[in-house]
C-alpha positions as CSV (number, residue, x, y, z in Angstrom):
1,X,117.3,61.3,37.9
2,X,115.9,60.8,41.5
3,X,113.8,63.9,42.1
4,X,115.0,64.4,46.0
5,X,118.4,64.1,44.5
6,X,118.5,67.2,42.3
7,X,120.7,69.8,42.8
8,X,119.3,72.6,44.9
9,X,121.6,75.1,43.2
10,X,120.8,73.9,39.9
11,X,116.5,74.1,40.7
12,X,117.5,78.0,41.8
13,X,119.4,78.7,39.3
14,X,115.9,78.0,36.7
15,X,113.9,79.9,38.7
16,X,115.7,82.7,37.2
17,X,114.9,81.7,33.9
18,X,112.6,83.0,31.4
19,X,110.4,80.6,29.9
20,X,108.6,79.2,32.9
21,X,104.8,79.1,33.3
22,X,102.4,77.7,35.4
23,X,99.0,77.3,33.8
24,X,96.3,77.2,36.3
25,X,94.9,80.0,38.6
26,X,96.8,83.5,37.8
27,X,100.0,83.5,39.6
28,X,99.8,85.2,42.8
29,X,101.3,88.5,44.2
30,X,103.3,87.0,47.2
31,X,106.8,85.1,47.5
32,X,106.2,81.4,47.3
33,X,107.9,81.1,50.1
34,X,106.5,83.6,53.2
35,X,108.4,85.2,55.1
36,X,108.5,84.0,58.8
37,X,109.9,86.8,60.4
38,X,106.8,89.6,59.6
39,X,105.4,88.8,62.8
40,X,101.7,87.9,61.0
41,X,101.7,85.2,63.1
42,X,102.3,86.3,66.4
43,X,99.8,89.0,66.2
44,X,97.1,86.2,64.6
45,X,98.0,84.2,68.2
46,X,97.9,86.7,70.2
47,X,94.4,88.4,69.1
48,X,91.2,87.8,70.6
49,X,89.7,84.3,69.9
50,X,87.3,84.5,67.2
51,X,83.5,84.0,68.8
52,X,82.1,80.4,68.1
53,X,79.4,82.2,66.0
54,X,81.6,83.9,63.9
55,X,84.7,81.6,63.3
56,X,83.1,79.9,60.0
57,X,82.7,83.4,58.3
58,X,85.5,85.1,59.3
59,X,87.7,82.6,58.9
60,X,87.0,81.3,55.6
61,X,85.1,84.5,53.9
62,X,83.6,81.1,52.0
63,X,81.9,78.2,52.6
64,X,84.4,75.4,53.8
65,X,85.5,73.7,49.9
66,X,85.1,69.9,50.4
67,X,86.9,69.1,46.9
68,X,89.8,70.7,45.2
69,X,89.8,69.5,41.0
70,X,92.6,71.5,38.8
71,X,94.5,70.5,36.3
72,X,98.1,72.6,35.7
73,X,100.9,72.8,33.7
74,X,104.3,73.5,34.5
75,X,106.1,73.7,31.7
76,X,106.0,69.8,30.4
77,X,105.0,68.8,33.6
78,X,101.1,68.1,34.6
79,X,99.7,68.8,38.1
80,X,96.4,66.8,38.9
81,X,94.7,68.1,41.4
82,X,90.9,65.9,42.6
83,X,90.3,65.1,46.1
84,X,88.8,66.0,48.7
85,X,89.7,68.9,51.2
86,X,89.5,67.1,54.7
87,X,88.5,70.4,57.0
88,X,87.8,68.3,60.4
89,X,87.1,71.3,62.6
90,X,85.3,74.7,62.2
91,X,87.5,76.4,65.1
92,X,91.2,76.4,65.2
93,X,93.1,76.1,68.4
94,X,97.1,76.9,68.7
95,X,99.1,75.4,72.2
96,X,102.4,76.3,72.9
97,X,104.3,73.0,73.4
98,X,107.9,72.1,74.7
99,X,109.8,68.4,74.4
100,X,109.4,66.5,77.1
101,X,111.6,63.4,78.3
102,X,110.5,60.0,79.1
103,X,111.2,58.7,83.0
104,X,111.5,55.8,84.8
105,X,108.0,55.5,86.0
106,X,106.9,55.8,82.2
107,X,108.8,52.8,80.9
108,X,107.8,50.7,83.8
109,X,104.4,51.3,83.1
110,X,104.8,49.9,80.0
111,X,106.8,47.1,81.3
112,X,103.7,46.1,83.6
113,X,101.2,46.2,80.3
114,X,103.4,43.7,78.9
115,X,104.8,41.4,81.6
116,X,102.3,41.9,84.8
117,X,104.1,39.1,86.6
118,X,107.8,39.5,85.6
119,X,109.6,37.4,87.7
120,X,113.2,38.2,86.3
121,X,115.1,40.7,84.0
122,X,118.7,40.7,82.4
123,X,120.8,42.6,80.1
124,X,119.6,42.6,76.6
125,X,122.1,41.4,74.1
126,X,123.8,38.9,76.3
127,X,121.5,35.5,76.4
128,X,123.7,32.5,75.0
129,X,121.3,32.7,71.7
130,X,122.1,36.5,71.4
131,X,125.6,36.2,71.5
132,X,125.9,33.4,69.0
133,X,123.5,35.7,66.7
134,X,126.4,38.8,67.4
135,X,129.1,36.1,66.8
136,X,127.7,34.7,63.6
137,X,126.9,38.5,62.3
138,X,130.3,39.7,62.9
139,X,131.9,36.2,61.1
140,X,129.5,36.8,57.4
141,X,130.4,40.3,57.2
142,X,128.4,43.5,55.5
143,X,126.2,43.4,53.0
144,X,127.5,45.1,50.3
145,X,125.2,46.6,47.3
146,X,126.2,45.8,43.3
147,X,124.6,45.5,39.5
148,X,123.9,41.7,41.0
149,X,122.3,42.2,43.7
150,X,124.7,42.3,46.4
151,X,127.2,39.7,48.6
152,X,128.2,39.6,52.3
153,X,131.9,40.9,53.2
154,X,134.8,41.6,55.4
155,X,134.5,44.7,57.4
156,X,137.2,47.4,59.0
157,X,137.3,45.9,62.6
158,X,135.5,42.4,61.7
159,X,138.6,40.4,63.7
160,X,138.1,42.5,66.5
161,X,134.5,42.2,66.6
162,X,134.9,38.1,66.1
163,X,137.4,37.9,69.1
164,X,134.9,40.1,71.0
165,X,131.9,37.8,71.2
166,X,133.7,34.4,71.1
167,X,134.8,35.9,74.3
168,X,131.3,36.5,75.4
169,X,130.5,33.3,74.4
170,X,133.2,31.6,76.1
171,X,132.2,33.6,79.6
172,X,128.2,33.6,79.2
173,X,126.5,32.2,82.5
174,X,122.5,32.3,82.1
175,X,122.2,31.9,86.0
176,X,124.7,34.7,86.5
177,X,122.8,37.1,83.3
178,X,119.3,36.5,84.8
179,X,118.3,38.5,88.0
180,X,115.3,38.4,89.8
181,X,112.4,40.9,88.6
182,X,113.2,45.3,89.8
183,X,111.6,48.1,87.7
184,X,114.2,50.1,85.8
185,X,115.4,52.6,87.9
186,X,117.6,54.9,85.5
187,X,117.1,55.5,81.5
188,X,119.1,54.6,79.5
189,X,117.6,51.2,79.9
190,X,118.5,47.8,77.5
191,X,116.5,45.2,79.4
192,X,114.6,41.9,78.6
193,X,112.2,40.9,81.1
194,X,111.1,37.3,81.6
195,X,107.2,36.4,82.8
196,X,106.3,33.8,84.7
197,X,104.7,32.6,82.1
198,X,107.9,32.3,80.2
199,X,107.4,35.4,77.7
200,X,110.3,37.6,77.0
201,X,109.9,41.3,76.7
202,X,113.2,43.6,75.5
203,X,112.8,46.9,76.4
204,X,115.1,49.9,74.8
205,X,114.4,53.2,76.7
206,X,116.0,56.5,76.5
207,X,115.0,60.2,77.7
208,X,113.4,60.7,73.7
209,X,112.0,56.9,72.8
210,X,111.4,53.6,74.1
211,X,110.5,50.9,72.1
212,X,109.3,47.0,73.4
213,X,109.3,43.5,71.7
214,X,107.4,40.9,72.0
215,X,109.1,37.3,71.7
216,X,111.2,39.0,69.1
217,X,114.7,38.6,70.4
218,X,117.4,41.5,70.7
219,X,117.1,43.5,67.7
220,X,113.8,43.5,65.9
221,X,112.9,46.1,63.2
222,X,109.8,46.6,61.6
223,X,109.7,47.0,58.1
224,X,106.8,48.2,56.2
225,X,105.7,46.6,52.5
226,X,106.8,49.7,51.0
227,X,110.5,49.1,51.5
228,X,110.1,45.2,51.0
229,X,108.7,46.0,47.5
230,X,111.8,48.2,46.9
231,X,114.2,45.0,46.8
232,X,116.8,44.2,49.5
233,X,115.0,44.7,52.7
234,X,117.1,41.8,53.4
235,X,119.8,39.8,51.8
236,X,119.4,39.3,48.5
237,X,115.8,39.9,47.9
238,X,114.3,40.9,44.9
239,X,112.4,43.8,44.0
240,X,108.6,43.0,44.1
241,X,108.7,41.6,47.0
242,X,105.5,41.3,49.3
243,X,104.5,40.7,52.7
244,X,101.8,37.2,52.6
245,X,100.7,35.2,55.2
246,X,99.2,37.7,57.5
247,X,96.1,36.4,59.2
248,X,95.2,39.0,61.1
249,X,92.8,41.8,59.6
250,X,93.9,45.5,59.8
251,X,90.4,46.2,61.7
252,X,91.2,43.3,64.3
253,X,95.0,44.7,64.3
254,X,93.7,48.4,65.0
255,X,91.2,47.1,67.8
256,X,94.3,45.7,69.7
257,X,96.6,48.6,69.5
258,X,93.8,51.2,70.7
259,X,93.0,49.4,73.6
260,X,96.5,49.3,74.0
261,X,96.9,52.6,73.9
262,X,93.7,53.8,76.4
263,X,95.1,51.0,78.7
264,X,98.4,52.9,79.2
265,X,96.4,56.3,79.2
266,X,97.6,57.8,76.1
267,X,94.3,59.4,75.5
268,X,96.1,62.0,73.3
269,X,96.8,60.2,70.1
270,X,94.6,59.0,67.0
271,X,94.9,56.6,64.5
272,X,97.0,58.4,61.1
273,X,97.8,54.7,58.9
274,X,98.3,51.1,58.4
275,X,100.6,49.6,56.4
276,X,101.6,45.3,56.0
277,X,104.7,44.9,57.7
278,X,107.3,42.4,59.1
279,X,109.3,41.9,62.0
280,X,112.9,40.9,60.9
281,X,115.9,40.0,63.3
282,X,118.5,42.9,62.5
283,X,121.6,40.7,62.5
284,X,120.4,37.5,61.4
285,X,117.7,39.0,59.1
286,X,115.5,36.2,59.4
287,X,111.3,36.9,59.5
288,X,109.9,36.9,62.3
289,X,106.8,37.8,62.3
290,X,103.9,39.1,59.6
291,X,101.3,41.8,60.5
292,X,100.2,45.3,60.6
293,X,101.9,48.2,61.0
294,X,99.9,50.7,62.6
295,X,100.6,54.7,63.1
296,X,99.5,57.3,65.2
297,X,100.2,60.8,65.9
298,X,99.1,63.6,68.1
299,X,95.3,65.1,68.2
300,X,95.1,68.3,70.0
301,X,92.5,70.5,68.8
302,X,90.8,67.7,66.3
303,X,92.4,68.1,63.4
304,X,93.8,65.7,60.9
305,X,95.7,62.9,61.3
306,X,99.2,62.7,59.7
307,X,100.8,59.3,59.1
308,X,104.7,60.8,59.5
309,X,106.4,57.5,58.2
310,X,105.7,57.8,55.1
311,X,106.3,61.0,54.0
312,X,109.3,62.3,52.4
313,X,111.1,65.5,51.7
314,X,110.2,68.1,49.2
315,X,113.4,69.7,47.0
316,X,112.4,73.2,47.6
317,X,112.8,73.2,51.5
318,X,113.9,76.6,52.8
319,X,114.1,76.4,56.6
320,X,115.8,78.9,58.8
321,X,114.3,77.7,61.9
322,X,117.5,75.1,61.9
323,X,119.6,77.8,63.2
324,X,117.7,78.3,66.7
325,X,118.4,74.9,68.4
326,X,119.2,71.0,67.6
327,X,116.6,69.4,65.8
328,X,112.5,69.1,67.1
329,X,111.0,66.0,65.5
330,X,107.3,65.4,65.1
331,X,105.9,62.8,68.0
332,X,104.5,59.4,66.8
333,X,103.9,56.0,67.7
334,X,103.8,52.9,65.8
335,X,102.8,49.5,66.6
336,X,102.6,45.8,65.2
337,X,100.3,43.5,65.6
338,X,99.9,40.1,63.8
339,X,98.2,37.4,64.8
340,X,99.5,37.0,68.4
341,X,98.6,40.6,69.6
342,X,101.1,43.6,70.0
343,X,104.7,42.5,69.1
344,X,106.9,45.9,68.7
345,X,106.0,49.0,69.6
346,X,107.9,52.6,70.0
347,X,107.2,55.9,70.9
348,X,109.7,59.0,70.1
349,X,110.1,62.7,70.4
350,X,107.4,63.3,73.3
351,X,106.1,66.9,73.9
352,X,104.1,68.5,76.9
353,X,101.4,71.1,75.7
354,X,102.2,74.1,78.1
355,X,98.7,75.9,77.4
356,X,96.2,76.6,74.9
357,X,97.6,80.4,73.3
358,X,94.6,80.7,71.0
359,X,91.2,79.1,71.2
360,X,90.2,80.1,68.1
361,X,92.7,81.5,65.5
362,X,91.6,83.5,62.7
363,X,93.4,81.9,59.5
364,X,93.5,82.6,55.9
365,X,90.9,82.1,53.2
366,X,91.1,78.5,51.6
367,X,91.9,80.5,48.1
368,X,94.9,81.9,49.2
369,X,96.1,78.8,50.2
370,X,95.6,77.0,47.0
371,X,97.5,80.1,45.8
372,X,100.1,79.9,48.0
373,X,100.2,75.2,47.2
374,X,100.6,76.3,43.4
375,X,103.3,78.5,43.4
376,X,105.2,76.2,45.6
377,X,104.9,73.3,43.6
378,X,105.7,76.0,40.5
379,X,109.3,77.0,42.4
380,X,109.9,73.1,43.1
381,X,108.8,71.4,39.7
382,X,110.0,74.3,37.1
383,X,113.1,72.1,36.1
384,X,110.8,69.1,35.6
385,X,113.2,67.2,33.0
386,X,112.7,63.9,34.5
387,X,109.3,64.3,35.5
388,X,106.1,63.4,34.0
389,X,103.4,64.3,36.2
390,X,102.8,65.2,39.8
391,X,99.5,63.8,41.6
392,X,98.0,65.5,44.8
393,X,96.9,62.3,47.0
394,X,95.8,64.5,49.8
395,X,94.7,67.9,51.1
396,X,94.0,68.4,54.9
397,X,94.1,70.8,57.8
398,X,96.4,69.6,60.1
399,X,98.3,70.7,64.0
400,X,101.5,71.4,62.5
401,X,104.5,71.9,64.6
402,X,106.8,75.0,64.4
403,X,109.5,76.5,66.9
404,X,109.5,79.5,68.5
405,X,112.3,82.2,67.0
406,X,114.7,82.7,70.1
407,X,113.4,80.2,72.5
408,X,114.9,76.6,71.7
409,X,113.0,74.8,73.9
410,X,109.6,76.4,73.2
411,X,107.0,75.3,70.2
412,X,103.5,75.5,69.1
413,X,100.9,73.9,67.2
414,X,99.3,75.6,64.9
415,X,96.7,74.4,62.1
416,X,98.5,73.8,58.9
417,X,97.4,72.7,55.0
418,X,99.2,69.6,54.2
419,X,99.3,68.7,50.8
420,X,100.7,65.0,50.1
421,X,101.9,64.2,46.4
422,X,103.3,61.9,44.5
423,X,105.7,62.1,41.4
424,X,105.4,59.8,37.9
425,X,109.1,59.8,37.1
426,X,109.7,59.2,33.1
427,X,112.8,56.7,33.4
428,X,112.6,55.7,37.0
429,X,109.8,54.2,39.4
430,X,109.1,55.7,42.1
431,X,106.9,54.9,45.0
432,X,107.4,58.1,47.6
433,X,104.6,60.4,49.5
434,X,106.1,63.8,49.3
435,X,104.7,66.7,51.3
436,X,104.1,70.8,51.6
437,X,102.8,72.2,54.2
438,X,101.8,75.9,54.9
439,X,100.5,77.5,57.7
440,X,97.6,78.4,57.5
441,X,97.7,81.4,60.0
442,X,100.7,83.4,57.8
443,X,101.0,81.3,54.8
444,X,104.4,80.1,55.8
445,X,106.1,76.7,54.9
446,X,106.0,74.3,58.0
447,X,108.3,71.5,57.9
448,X,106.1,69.3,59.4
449,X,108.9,66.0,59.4
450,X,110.7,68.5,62.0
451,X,112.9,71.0,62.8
């Protein structure tokens, strides 16, 4: 049983059980969830900044804990607990934020990092090459999963799709696709631009991401060596699966995305993970390229990095904060480099920090948050029947981002405890960062993935 496939209902339905114990620390007084709407939080931002003299005494009443050892037991299940506590900053700033969109002006920029003497631009998708890769695609089908591994398919609206790009085919002009070089004007944008140099950049831009490739045709994805180890990144292949012949180091790799980054004046964001990685055509799957993947996130107010990509869900996820407006996710970039330099990158969600609220906001006691992390994973991991153990990988004070009750387009950053873990399955492997994430102004669950 897949732990982020259990039944909600059924974990719930436990909780109300007799029976279940947590042995560690005593089990605290509050909810394990707390409750957003006591308005802790807004008087916390709203109160005078603490003075710099003072913040480290008031804020902690302790010394700032650099390592967190305990060993639990939930029932049959055991909670290790031994790392360190990464506490980056000794104040603890809060901005109110709001989502911002991407313009014209921005991608271009971009464009110009890539292709400073573009000398002509055309539709993507629409190259003789790319319609025979669309044409081929639509003729083999789906890949459909089974107990052998999987086969290719027919599809509802394959003929159509066939008749569609032999037509294409039949019509394509390269003189008449190509254009001479002009900056994109309007978003959304699905451009390749040509250098004089020969070197073809595609460009996908929207109000919410853009993303650019490098000599990497129409649809390039990136896929990390997690997912290739899972089996069927591609095709048919098999599980265990690594990513070789990368010979680029992940120093060399970082060195080239950061000056990237500075170039285009992105001053804001700081390095959260790297990963092996490959660039894969998306509709002929064939490899195109072997490298880094590298992450990065927002760093207002100097706290910890968060690598977003990896992380996955937790069961116990109660979030109201769905109800006020469509979905805020978490900004990040990520990049590939191999050998050649950058190849892909993409940027999503944007935000625009409004103002600083708090300079210095007073937040709770490192013990009640380690109060506050065990009874969480005591509500999520009571049922524990297919579960063996639960490691902690990582413990560290973080911006989190939360919405604003009543105002949809309005956000803040707040510092936040994340605690990444990982799960020891008894029948099943599994490979998955999972998360929890508490404010640590109110004690609340921030769901840092978004909104």
């Amino acid at each position: 049983m897949r732990y982020n496939s259990f039944s909600l209902c059924r974990l719930l339905l436990i909780l109300l059980l007799p029976g279940v114990f947590l042995a560690c620390q005593p089990t605290p007084a509050q909810d394990a969830i707390v409750n957003k709407g006591d308005s802790v939080l807004e008087a916390a931002l709203a109160a005078t900044p603490l003075p710099t003299q003072e913040a480290d005494t008031i804020n902690t009443a302790e010394p700032h804990v650099s390592h967190w050892t305990e060993f639990c037991k939930i029932n049959d299940v055991d909670l290790i607990i031994d790392v360190p506590v990464e506490w980056p900053v000794s104040e603890y700033p809060a901005y109110e934020v709001q989502p911002r969109e991407f313009r014209p002006e921005d991608i271009n920029a971009i464009v110009d990092y890539f292709v400073p003497e573009a000398v002509s631009v055309r539709e993507t998708g629409y190259s003789e090459q790319e319609i025979l890769e669309n044409l081929e695609a639509a003729v083999r089908g789906y890949w459909y999963v089974n107990d052998d591994g999987g086969y290719y398919g027919p599809y509802e609206g394959q003929e159509e799709d066939i008749a569609y790009w032999q037509e294409q085919l039949r019509r394509v002009s390269e003189e008449d696709a190509v254009q001479h070089f002009e900056p994109i004007d309007e978003l959304p944008a699905r451009k390749t631009f040509i250098n004089s140099d020969g070197k073809e950049v595609s460009v996908s831009a929207r109000g919410s991401s853009w993303a650019v490739a490098v000599s990497l045709g129409q649809l390039p994805i990136i896929q990390p060596e997690s997912l290739v180890i899972g089996g069927t990144a591609i095709g048919n292949e098999p599980k265990g699966t690594t990513i070789e012949n990368i010979t680029i180091r992940k120093e060399e790799a970082l060195e080239e995305a950061t000056r990237f980054l500075l170039d285009i004046g992105y001053e804001a964001f700081q390095f959260s993970g790297a990963e092996k990685a490959r660039m894969v055509n998306g509709i002929t799957e064939d490899i195109l390229a072997a490298g880094w993947r590298l992450t990065f996130c927002r760093n207002d107010g100097g706290y910890a990095p968060v690598d977003y990509t990896k992380l996955r869900y937790s069961v116990l996820r109660t979030n109201t904060q769905v109800a006020y407006s469509k979905p805020w996710l978490s900004e990040r970039i990520q990049i590939f480099v191999d050998e050649q330099g950058i190849r892909f990158a993409e940027q999503a969600y944007p935000i625009a920090v409004n103002k600083e609220i708090n300079s210095n906001v007073t937040i709770l006691p490192f013990k009640s948050i380690q109060e506050q992390i065990l009874k969480r994973f005591q509500y999520e991991f009571s049922w524990g029947e297919s579960i063996s153990s639960i490691t902690v990988e990582r413990v560290a004070l973080i911006g989190g981002l939360i919405r604003m009750p009543d105002h949809p387009d309005l956000g803040r950053i707040v510092p936040t405890w994340l605690v990444e873990f990982s799960i020891e399955e008894k029948d099943l492997e599994n490979t998955d960062t999972y998360f929890i994430a508490i404010n640590a102004v109110d004690g609340s669950d921030v769901n840092i993935l978004g909104y």
